[in-house]
N, C-alpha and C positions, 0 to 999 in steps of 0.2 A: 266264385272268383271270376271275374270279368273276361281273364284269359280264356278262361276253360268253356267258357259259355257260346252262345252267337254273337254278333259282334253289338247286339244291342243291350250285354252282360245279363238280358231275363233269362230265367228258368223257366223250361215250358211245365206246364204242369200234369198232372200224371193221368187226371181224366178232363178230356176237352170233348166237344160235341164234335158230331160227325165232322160237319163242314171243317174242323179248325185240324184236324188228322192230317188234312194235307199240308200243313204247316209244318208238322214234326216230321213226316217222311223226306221232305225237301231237306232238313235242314240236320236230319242225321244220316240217310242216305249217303253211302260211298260217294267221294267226289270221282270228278275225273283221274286217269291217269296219269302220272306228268311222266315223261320219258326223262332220260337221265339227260341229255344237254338239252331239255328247254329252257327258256330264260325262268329265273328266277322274277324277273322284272320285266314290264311291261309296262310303258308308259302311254296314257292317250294323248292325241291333238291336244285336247283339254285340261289334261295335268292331273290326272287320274293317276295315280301310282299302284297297280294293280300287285302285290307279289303272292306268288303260288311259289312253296317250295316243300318239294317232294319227299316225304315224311323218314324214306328208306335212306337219302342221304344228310339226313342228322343224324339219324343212326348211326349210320356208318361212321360218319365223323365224330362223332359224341357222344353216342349210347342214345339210351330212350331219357324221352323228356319230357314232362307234362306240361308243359308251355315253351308257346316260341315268341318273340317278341323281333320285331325289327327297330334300330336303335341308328338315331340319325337327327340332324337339326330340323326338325320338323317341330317342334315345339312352341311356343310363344317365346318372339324377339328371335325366332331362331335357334333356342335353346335346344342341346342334345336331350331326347326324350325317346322313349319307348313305345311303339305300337304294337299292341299284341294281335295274332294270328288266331284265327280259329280252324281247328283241325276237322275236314272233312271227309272219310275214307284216309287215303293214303297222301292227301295234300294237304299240308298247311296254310290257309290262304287270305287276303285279307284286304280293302281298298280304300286308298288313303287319299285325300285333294278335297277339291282342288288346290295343288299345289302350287304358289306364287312362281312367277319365273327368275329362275334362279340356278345356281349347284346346290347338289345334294349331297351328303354324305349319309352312307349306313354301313351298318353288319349286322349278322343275323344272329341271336343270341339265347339258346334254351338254359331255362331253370336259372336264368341272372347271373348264369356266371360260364356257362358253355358257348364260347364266341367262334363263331362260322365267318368267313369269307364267302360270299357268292361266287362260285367258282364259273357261270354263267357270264359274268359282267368281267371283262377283263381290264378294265380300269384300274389304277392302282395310284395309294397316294402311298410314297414310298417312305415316311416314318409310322405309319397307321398299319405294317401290312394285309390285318384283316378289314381296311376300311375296303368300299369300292363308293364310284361318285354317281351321279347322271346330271342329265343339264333339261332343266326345262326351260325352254325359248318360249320368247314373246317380248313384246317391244321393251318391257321394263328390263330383261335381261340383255337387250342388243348389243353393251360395249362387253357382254361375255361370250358371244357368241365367238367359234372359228372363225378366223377370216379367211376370205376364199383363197384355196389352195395354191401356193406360190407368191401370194405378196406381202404375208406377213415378214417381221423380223425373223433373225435364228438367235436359236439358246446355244450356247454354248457352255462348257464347263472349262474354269480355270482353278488348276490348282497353285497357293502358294502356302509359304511358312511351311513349318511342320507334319502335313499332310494336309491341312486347311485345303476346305472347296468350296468356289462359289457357281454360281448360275452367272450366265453374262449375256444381257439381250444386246442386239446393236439391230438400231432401224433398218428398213427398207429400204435398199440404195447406198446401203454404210459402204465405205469406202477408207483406206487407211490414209489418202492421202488430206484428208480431210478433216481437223481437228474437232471432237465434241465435246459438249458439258458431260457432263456423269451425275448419275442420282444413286447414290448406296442404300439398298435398300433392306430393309433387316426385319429377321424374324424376333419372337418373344420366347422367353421362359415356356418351354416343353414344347415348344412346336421349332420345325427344320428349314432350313431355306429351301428345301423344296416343296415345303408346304404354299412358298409364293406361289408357286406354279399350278402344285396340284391340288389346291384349296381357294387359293385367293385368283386364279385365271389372270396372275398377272402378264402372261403372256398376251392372254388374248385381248386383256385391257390395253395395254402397247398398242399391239398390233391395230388396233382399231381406231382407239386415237389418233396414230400416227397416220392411219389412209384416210381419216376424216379431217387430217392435218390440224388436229386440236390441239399438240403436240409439238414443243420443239423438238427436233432430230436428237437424241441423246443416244450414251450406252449407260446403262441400266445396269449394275450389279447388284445380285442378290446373295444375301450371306446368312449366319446366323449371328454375325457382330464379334465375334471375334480375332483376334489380332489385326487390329484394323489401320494402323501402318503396315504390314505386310501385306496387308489385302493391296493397298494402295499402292504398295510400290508395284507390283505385281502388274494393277491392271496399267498403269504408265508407264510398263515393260512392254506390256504385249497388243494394248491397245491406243489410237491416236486419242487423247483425252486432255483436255484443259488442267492443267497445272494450278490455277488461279485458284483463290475462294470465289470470287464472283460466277465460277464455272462447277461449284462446286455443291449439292444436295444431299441433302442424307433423311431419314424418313423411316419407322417402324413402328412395330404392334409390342405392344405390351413392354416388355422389360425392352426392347429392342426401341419402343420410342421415348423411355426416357432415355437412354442410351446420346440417341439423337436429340433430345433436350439439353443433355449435360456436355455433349459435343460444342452445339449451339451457343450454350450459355457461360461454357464456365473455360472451353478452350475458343477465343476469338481470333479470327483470320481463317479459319480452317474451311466454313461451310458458310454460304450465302442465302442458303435455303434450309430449313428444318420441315419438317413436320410431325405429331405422337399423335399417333391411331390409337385408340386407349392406354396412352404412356401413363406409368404409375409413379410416376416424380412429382415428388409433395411440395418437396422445399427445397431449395439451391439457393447455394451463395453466387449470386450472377460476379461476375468479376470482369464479363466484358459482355457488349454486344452491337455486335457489327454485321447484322444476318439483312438481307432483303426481304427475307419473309421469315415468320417464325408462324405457323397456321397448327392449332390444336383441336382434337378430333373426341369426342367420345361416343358412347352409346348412352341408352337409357339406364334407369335404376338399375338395369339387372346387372352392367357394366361398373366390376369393381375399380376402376377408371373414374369414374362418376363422381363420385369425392375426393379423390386423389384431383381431380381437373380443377373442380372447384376453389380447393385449398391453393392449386396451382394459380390460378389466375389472381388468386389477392396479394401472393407474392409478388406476381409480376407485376402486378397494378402499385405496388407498391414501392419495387426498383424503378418503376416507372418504364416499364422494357415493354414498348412496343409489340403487341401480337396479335393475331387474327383469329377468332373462335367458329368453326365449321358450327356452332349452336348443336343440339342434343339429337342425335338420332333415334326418333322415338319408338321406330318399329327394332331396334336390332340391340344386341348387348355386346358383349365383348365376343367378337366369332367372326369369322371370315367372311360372313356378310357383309356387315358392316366396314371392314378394313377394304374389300371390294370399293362400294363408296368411298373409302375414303380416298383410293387410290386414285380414283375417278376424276375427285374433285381437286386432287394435289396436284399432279404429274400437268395437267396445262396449266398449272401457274408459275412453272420452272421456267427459269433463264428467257424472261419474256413480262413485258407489261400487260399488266389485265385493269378491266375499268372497276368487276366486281369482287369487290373485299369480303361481302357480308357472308352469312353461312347459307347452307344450302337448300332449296326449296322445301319448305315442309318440316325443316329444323326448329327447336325452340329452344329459347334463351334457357339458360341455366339460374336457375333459382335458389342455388342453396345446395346444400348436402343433403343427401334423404337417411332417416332416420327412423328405421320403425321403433315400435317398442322397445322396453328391453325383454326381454327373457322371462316369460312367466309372469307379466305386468298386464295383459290383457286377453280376454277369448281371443281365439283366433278362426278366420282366417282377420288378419286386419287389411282393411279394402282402403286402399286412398282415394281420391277424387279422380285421379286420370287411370283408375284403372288396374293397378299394381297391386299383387295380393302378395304377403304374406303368410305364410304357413308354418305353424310351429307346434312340435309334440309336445307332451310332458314330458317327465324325467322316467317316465317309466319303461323307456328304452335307451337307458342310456347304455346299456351293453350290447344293444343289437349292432350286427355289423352292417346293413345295410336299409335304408328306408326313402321309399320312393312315395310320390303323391300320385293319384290315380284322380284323373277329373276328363270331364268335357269341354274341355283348353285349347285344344286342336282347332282346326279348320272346319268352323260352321259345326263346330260340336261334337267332332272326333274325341275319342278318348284316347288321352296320353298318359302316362306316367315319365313325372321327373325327376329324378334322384334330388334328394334332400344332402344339406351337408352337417355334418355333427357341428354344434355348436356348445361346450362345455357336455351339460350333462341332457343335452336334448337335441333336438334335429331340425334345421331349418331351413326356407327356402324362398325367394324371393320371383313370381313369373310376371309376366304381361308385355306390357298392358292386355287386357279384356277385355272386349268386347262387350259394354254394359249389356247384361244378360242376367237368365237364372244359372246356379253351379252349382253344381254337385259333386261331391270324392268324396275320397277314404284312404287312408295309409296302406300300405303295403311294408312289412317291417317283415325281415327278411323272407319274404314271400309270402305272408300269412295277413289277410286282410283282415285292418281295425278300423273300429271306430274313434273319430277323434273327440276324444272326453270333452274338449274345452270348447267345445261347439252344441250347443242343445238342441240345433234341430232335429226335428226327428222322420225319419220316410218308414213306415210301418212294416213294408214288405221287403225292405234292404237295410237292415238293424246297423251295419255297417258305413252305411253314408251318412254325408253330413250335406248342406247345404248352403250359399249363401249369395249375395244378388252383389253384382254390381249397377251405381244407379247409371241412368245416362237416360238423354230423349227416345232412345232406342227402343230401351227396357221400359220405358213407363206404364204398359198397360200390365206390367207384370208385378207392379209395387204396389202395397197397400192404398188403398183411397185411404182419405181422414178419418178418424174414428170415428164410428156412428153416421156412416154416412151411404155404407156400402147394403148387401145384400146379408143375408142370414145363411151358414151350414148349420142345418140339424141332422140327427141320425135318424131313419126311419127302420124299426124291427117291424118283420114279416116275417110269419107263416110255411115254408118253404113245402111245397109238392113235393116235388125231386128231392130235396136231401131228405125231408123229414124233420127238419131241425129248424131252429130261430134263426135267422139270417138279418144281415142290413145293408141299409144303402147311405149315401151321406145325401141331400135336397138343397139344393139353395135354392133361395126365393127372395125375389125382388125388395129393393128398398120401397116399403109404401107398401107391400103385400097385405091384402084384404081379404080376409077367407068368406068375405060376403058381399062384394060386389056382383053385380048383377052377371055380368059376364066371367064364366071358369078362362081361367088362363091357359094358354098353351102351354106344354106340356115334353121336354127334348130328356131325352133317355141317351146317356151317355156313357158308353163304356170303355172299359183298360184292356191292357194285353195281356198276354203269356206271363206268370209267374207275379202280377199283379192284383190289386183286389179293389174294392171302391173306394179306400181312404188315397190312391195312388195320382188319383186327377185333380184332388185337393192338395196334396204333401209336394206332389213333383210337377204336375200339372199348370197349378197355378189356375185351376179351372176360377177360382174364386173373383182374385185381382182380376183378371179377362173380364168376367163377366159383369163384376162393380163397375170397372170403367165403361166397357162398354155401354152401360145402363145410363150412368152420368154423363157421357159426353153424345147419349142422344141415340145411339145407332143403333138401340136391343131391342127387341118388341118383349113389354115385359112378361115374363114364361119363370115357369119351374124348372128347374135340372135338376134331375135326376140321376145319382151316379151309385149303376148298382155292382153287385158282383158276380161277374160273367162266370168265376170256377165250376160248374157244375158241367155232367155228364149230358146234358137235353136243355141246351139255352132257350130255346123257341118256347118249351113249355113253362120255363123260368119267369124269361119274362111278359111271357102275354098269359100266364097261370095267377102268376104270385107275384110276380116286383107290379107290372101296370094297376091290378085291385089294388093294391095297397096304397099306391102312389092315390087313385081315386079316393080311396077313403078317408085319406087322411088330409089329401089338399086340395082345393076349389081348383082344380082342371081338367079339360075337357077330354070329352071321349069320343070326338071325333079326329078324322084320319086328316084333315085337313089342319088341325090345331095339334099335330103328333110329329115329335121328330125323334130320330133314333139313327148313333154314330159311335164309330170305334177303330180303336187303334190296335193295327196288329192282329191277335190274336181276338180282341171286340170288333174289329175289324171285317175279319172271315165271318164271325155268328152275325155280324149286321147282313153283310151279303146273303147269308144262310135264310135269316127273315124275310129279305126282300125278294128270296126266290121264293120261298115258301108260301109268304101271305103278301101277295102282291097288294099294295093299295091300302093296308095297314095303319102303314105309317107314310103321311105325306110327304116330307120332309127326311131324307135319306144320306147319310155322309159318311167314308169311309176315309180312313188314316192310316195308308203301310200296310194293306193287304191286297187279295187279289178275289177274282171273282169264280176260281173254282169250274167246277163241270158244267156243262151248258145244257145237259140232259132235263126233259122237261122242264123247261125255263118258257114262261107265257111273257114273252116278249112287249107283246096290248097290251096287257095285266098292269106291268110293271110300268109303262109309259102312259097307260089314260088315269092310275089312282096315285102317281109318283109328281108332284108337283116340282122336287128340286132331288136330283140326284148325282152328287158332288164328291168329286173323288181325288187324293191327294197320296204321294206319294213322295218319299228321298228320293237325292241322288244318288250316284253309282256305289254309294259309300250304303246304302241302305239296301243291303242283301233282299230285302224283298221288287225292287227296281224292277231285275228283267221279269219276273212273275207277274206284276203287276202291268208292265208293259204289253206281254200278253193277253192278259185281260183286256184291253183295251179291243186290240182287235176281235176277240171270242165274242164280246156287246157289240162292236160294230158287228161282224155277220149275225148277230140274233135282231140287230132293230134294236138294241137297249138305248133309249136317248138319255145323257150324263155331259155333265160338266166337267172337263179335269183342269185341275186349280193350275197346272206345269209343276213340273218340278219344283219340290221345296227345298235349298240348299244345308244339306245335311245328311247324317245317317239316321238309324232306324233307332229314333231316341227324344227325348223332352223335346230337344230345343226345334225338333221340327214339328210336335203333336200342338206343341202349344204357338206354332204360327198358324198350325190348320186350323185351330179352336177360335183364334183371334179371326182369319177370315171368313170363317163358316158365320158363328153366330147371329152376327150382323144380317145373314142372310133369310133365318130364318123367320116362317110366318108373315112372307111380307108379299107375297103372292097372290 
């Protein structure tokens, strides 16, 4: 179960060679200890969301747990998703980013249904009150930033009607004796009006616009759209405000912008200005329209808004009513992101001439209604062209109470899980856009990881995942070449010393392969990690597609690969005993040190380092993925730099628990003299989508020296 594991969800396995020991001590070893007010939350310059939370206070709040997860819009489009924690000693802890600049919302949550507030983070959205927020700055977030201390507007609260409360901003410099416009601005179905504030930063969006004077002077009332003549007489009781419809705006998310559609539309004279942030108003009988602006807003697919806009706009195209379409926001769905934007792009077109009508940079036209399958009509996942997947169970959870998707969806290949929603008699769920990439998950139905039936790929060493590509120019050296046009996997049985028993490895070989040309081919030994085996660089790797393309488009020198299985107790004598003979016997290549390469991730990672201290000059050709370089104890520094031609070293980011280890390393080879290449950081964690960037830059390099 991915929870319960390291954060790269392998099993270490139960005999590893010396070298690879310091693998499992790192990473079962007690963690630190967290004192009871340290943060829960730690954020870097760079949007590193770091949380450690101290094991004894879930307890205490919750009992014991066998998994913690933190739950927050960190998902694709921003979607509420899950990050699990891995438990180390007495901390739970776990590194998420980089994260876009933006707000955050989380909580922290054991066994999917025991919900913690960070008692660390005193932020609070006040209908959520186990949410807490944070704010990652950077230019794309500046209209959410604070504004500096004293010059923004003030919020105030005004109550009317029957115990009714609204939020009330009035600008910089407000003054009563001075008449303004007004913009009502309104929450949706299950969110609060103070969710404007403490979700949507529409304070700080005011604030900001209005000292960058992008903004006419208004007051701003926020509500959740109830009793909205009493709102109204309310705020022309207590504040100086334009009476007029010309002076009049109104604008909301979800049920609160149709709200503000059917205001607009169907009572005339009232409001000058509209806007629907994912309004779910289909159809209206228009009966009048007399608005300056009518400006409609949605998200992408994953915005149930999305079809509701569409069907919207043939109506209006049809009364002939005038209106302005902000085009699709591709990155967000229906969420406080989004409506953020939206606010952005409304609030200076109020009570004021603008030149630009169209929608907003990077938006796209709407195209129709999106329609996946139905129900039980196709495998799944179903992939559309820009990116959008699909997810659907069989019926054979239709009485589970909960089921979530578990994939590498995240940021550069974070693992998330995102709650599915029942659909009849099965579970579905709609994420992205993606990242044209390779993917991987598996359901999670009421905590108990399955496989998804209606998917046939297979990963040998995780019975429970499934797989599937999205295409894009990104992804193309990870998609099949033409048929018949790539390289061969075959299996090779050997002999084993060490175990005693038949073993095998899987070999590709080049398209054109000659077991009798004059010249043996080079020759790259290639190995997996921790709780993996040699079908895992074919199944998850994509070692294959890599190395076809790279063969056809010029850039491979053509070589055997070799992909064995590192599980054994004494890898050194593994593979320079029994996997290398074997490899010679059975295929035309060479058995020199200069036509030898040999690389691994992880856990083949440690035994490649292992080899290259041991039998310096072996293998000319040397690359390591996600590991670290161990004790420096007789270590022949010459050795390693007069018979080492290329020795290339690759590593995650902050999110890839072996990061500070291996940064280490770096300097333990600088004081030995070890000369190496490090490729920089590959952005990602300790998982596929970074092994198979190192695989894609390595190859290329080999043998060409």
């Amino acid at each position: 179960m991915p929870f319960a594991r390291n954060q790269g969800g392998r099993r270490l396995v139960a005999t590893i060679a010396a070298g690879v020991i310091a693998i499992a001590a790192v990473l079962l070893a007690p963690g630190p200890q967290a004192s009871a007010d340290a943060p829960w939350l730690n954020l870097s310059q760079d949007g590193f969301a770091t949380f450690s939370v101290p094991a004894a206070a879930v307890e205490a709040a919750a009992g014991p747990v066998s998994q913690l997860a933190v739950e927050g819009n960190f998902g694709p489009s921003s979607a509420w998703a899950e990050y699990g924690l891995t438990r180390r000693g007495d901390v739970w802890s776990g590194v998420l980013g980089p994260l876009r600049p933006g707000l955050y919302s989380y909580q922290v949550t054991g066994d999917e249904t025991k919900v913690l507030k960070d008692p660390t983070n005193d932020t609070t959205v006040a209908s959520k009150p186990l949410w807490s927020t944070f704010f990652v700055p950077g230019d794309a977030a500046r209209l959410l930033a604070d504004a500096p201390e004293g010059q923004g507007g003030k919020i105030e609260t005004l109550t009317y009607g029957a115990g009714g409360k609204a939020r009330v901003w009035t600008p910089p410099g407000y003054a009563a004796r001075k008449t303004h416009p007004v913009l009502y601005l309104q929450s949706g179905d299950g969110w609060s009006a103070t969710d404007w504030l403490d979700l949507g930063r529409a304070g700080q969006i005011l604030d900001n616009l209005s000292l960058r004077k992008a903004m006419e002077p208004m007051v701003v009332v926020i509500s959740d759209g109830d009793d909205p003549r009493g709102l109204r007489k309310a705020v022309a009781a207590r504040y100086r405000v334009h009476r007029d419809p010309a002076h009049q705006a109104i604008a909301g998310v979800a049920e609160g912008g149709a709200q503000a559609l059917r205001a607009a539309l169907t009572s005339p004279g009232q409001f000058a200005y509209a806007g629907s942030f994912s309004g779910l108003l289909t159809d209206v009988k228009v009966t009048g329209h007399h608005v300056e602006l009518l400006r409609l807003y949605t998200g992408n697919v994953t915005d149930p808004a999305y079809n509701a806009t569409a069907r919207l706009t043939r109506t209006l195209d049809r009364a002939r009513v005038r209106y302005e379409f902000d085009g699709v926001n591709p990155d967000a769905g229906a969420n406080w992101n989004a409506w953020q934007e939206n606010l952005i792009d409304f609030v200076p077109r109020l009570f004021r001439k603008v030149r630009d009508h169209g929608p907003s940079a990077g938006h796209r036209p709407l195209k129709g209604e999106f329609a996946p399958p139905a129900p039980g009509t196709t495998p799944t996942p179903f992939v559309t062209e820009d990116g959008f997947v699909t997810f659907e169970t069989t019926t054979a959870f239709a009485a589970a109470r909960r089921v979530t998707v578990w994939a590498n969806n995240g940021r550069n290949g974070s693992w998330l899980r995102v709650p599915m929603t029942r659909q009849g008699d099965r579970w579905r769920v709609t994420m992205g856009p993606l990242d044209p990439w390779f993917y991987y998950y598996q359901w999670f139905v009421d905590g108990v990881p399955v496989k998804d039936a209606s998917n046939p790929a297979k990963v040998t060493t995780e019975p429970n995942w499934s797989t599937f590509l999205v295409n894009g120019p990104e992804a193309r050296l990870l998609t099949d070449v033409p048929a018949g046009q790539g390289g061969k996997v075959e299996s090779m049985t050997y002999r084993s010393s060490v175990t005693n028993q038949d073993r095998t490895a899987l070999v590709w070989t080049p398209p054109g392969y000659d077991p009798d040309r004059a010249q043996p081919y080079p020759v790259f030994y290639l190995q997996h990690g921790g709780g993996q085996n040699h079908t895992d660089w074919v199944e998850m790797g994509r070692a294959k597609q890599i190395l076809d393309h790279h063969f056809l488009d010029g850039n491979l020198v053509p070589m055997v690969v070799v992909m064995g299985n590192g599980n054994v107790p004494d890898f050194n004598k593994e593979l320079l005993d029994n996997v290398v003979p074997a490899a010679r016997a059975r295929y035309h290549v060479s058995d020199h040190p200069s036509q030898q390469a040999l690389a691994g991730l992880s856990m083949g990672g440690a035994q490649t380092f292992g080899v290259l201290k041991a039998f310096p000059g072996r293998f000319g050709y040397v690359a390591v993925f996600s590991a670290w370089f161990g004790s420096d104890a007789g270590v022949d520094a010459e050795a390693i730099n007069n018979g080492t031609k290329l020795l290339r070293l690759y590593v995650g980011d902050r999110t890839d628990f072996v990061n500070p280890l291996f940064m280490t390393s770096l300097t333990t080879m600088d004081d030995l003299g070890v000369r190496y290449e490090f490729d920089g950081v590959t952005p990602g964690p300790h998982g596929w989508d970074v092994w198979q960037k190192n695989l894609i830059d390595l190859a290329p390099r080999l043998f060409k020296r």
